[in-house]
C-alpha positions as CSV (number, residue, x, y, z in Angstrom):
1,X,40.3,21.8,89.1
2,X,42.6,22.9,92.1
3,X,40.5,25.5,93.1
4,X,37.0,23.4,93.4
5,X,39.1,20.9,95.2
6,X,39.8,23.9,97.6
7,X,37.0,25.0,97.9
8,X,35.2,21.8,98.7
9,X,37.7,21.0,101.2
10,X,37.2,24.9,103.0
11,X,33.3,24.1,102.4
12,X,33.5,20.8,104.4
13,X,35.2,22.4,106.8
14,X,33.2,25.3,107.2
15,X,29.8,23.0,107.8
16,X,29.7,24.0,111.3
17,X,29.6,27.7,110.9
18,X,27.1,27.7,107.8
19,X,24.7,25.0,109.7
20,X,24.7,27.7,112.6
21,X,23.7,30.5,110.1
22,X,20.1,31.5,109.2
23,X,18.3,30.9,105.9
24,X,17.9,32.8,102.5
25,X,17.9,36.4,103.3
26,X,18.6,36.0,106.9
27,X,22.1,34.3,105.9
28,X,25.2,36.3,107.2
29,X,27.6,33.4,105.5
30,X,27.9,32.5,102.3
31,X,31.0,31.1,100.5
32,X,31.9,34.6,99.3
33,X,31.2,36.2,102.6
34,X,34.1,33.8,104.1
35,X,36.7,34.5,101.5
36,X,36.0,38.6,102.0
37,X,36.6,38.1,105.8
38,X,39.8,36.6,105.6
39,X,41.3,39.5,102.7
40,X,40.8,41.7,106.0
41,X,43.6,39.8,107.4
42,X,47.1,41.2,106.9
43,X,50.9,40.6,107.0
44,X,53.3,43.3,106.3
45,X,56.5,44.0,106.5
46,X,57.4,47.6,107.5
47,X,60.2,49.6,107.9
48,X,60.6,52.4,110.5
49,X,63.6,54.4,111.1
50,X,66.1,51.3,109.8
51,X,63.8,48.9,111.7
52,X,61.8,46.3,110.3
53,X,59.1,44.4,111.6
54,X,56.4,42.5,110.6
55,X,52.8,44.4,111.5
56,X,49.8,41.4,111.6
57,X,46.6,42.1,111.9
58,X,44.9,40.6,115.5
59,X,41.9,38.4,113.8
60,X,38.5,39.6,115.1
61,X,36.1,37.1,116.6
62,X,34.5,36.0,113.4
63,X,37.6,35.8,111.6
64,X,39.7,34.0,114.2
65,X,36.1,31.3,114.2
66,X,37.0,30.6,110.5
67,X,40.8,30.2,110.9
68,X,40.0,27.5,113.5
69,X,37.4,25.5,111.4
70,X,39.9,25.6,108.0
71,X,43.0,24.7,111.1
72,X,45.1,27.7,110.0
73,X,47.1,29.7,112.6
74,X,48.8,32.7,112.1
């Protein structure tokens, strides 16, 4: 039940970008399409001669789009 509830909430938030998208095979976003784009998104934590930092991945243009609908910041 949680997870409809999320993903109506990402889907109501996401209107903008899916009204701006073609239609049947021209689509580019779909639900799914969404979710895969933000797994390309990382946070590590890395270790380098006794050092440790955290290495983030710099959103590309389409990523850092859907972060700002959904209000997320990194």
């Amino acid at each position: 039940m949680l997870a409809y509830y999320l993903q109506w909430h990402m889907k109501q938030r996401l209107a903008p970008l899916f009204a701006q998208d073609g239609t049947q095979k021209n689509r580019r976003w779909s639900f799914a399409n969404v979710l895969e784009r933000l797994k390309a998104i990382r946070q590590e934590r890395a270790k380098l001669n006794g050092i440790a930092f955290d290495q983030v991945t710099v959103p590309e243009e389409d990523q850092q789009r859907i972060l700002e609908l959904l209000k997320v910041k990194l």
